[in-house]
C-alpha positions in Angstrom: 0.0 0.0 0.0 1.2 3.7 -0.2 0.8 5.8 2.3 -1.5 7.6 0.6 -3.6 4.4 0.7 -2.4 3.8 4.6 -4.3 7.5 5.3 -7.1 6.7 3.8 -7.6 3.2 5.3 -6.6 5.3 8.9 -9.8 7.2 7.7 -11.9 4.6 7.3 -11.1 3.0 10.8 -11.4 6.7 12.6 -15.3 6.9 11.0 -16.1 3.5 12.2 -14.5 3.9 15.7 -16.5 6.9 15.8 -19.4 5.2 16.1 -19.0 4.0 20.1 -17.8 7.7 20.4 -20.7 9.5 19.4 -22.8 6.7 21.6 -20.9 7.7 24.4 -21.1 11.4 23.3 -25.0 11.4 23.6 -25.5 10.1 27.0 -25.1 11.4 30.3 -21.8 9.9 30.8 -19.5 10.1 34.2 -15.8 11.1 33.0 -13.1 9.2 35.2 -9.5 10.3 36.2 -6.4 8.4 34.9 -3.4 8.4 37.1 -1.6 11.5 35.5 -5.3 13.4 36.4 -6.4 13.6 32.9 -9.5 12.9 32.1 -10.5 9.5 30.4 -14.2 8.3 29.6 -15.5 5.2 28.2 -15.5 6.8 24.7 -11.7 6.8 24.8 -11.4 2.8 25.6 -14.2 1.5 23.0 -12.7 3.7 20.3 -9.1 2.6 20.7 -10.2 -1.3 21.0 -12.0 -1.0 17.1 -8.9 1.1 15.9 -6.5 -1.6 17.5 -8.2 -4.3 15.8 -8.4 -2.7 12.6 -4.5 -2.0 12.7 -4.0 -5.4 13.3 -5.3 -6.6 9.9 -4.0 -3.6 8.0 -0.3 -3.8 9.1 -0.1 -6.6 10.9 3.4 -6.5 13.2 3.8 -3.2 13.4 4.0 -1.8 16.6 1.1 0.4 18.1 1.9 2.9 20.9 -2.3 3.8 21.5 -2.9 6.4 24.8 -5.2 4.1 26.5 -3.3 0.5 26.1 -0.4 2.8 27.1 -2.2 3.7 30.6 -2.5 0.5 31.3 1.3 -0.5 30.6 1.3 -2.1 27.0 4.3 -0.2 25.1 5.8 -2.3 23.1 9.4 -1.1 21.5 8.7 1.0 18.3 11.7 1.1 16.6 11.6 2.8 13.3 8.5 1.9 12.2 4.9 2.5 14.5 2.0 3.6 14.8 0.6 6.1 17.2 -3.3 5.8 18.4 -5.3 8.7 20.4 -8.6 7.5 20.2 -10.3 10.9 21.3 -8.1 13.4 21.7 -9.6 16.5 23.2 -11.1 14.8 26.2 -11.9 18.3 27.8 -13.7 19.3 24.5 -15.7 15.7 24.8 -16.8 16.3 28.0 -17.9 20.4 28.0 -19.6 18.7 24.3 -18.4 21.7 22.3 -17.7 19.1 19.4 -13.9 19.6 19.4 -12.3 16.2 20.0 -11.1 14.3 17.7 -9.9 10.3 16.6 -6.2 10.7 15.4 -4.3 7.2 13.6 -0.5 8.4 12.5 2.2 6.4 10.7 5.6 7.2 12.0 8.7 6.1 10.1 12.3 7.1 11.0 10.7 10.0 13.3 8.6 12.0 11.1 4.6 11.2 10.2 4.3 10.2 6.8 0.6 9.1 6.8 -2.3 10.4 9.0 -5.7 10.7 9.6 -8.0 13.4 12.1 -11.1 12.6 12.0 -13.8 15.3 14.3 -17.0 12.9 14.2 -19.2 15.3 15.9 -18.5 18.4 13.4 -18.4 16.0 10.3 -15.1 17.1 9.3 -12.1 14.3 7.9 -9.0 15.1 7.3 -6.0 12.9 5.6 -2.4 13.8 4.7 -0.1 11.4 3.3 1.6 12.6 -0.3 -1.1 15.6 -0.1 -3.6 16.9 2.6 -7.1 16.8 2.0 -10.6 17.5 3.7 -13.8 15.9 3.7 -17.4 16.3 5.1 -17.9 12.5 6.6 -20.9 10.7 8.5 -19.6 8.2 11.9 -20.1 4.5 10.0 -20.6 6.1 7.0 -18.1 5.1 3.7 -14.9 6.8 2.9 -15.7 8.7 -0.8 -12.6 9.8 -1.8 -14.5 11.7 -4.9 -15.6 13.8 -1.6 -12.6 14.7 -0.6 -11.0 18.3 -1.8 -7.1 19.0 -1.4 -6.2 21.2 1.0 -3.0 23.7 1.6 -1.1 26.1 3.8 -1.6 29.5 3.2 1.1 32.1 3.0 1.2 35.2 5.6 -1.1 37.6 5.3 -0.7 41.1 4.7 -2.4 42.3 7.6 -0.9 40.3 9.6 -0.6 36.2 11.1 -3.0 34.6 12.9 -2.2 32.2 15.2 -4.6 29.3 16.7 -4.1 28.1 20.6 -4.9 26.2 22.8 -9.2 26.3 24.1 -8.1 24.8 27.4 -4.0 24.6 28.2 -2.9 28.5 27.0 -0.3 29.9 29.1 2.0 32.9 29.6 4.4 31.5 27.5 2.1 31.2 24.5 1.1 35.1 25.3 4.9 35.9 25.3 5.7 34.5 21.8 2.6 35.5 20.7 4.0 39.4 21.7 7.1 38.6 20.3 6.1 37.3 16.9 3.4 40.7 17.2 0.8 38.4 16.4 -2.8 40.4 17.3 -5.3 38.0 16.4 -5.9 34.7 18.0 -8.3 31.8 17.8 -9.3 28.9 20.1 -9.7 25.5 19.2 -9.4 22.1 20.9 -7.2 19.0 20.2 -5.4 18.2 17.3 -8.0 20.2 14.9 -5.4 23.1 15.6 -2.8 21.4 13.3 -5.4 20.8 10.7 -6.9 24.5 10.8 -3.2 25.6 9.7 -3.3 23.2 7.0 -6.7 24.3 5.5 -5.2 27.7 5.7 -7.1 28.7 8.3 -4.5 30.2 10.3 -0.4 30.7 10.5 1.1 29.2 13.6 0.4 27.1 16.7 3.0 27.6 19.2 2.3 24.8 22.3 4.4 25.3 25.7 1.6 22.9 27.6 2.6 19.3 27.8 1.9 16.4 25.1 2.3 13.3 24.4 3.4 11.9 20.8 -0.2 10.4 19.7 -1.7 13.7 20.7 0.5 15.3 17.6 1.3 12.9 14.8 -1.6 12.5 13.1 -2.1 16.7 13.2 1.5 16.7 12.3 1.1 14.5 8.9 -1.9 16.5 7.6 -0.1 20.0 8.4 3.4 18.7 6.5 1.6 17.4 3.9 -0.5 20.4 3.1 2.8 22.6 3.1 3.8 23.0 6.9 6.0 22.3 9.2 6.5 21.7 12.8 9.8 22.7 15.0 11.2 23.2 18.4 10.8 26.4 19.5 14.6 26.5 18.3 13.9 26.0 15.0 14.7 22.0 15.0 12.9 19.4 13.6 10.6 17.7 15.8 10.5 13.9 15.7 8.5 11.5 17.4 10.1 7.9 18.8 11.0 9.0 22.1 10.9 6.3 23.9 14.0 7.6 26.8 11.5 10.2 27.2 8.3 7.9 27.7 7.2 9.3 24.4 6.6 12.6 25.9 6.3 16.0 23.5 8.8 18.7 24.0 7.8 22.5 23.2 6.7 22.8 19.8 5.7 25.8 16.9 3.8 24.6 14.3 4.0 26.8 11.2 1.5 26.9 8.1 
């Protein structure tokens, strides 16, 4: 398969784990607290056990590093080849139910994303990056219609200025400071990894993070953005690579640029 093909298979899984997601979504549910206090509900476990499977038959062998099998102390050894899993990312979105959460598959080879998928079940919007980035309006359970989908890009800096997309529920001083360094007026709010994808629909300019992350909260938001034109770096201008296994797979500081 190429990766485009990978993408688009990770797109089909997100729309069917979706499903149990939006079940959850609709009910009165009770969120529980994991160990690190974030917030987990039974969305997050049904999701990731019909991605899981699906990975299974689709790249059988290849490791999967997925947030919730994590929690409960399944990391296998990733080597160059793996596949990161957040099976609602946005948990905080899930549970105020302001739609912005989102199921997130990523491809990681050598330390970079090369095939993605975001998938936002309760705003109906599907994105894929692979070779190129693209968007689509998509039903949970419905079929993948890649006649549906419409490429998408970075855009380049306005002349009135950047705008730059943070975080809805982890902004911090330090994102204010750069923010007033980079003299960047205008900001918008979003939750979860929908942030990388707004930069690559060319919906904003930068989205500099200073909270904490792990990997499978990024890659997928990561391959969309690089392959609709963008980029993400430390905030010393380094690459920033996923694999981190010395680190428990933990994100540094990060600026991600349209």
């Amino acid at each position: 398969m190429t990766r485009d093909d990978l993408a688009f298979a990770f797109a089909e899984l997100c729309l069917k784990a979706a499903v149990p997601v939006m079940e959850v979504y609709a009910t009165d549910f009770t969120p529980e607290q994991k160990a690190d206090r974030s917030p987990v509900t039974e969305a997050d476990r049904r999701a990731e056990a019909v991605i899981l499977a699906g990975l299974e038959d689709l790249m059988p062998g290849v490791p999967v590093l997925a947030e919730e099998s994590f929690e409960a102390g399944v990391r296998p050894r990733t080597g160059d080849k793996f596949l990161l899993v957040d099976p609602v990312d946005g948990t905080k979105e899930f549970i105020a139910k302001n739609g912005e959460f989102t199921l997130n598959i990523a491809l990681i080879e050598d330390g970079a994303p090369t095939a993605g998928c975001v998938y936002a079940p309760a705003l109906g919007e599907l994105f894929v990056g692979a070779g190129a980035a693209y968007k689509a309006a998509a039903t949970p359970g419905g079929a993948l219609e890649r006649t549906a989908l419409s490429q998408i890009a970075t855009r380049a800096a306005p002349a009135d200025g950047r705008v730059a997309i943070a975080s809805r529920s982890h902004r911090d001083a330090r994102t204010d400071a750069f923010l007033a360094e980079q003299g960047i007026e205008h900001t918008i709010a979003a939750g979860s990894s929908l942030k990388f994808c707004r930069l690559a629909e060319g919906s904003a300019d930068v989205y500099p993070r200073f909270a904490p992350t792990m990997e499978w909260d990024t890659a997928a938001g990561h391959a969309v953005l690089a392959a609709a034109g963008g980029r993400v770096e430390t905030p010393e201008g380094a690459p920033f690579g996923y694999g981190k296994s010395e680190a428990g797979y933990k994100n540094g500081h990060f600026i991600a640029w349209a």
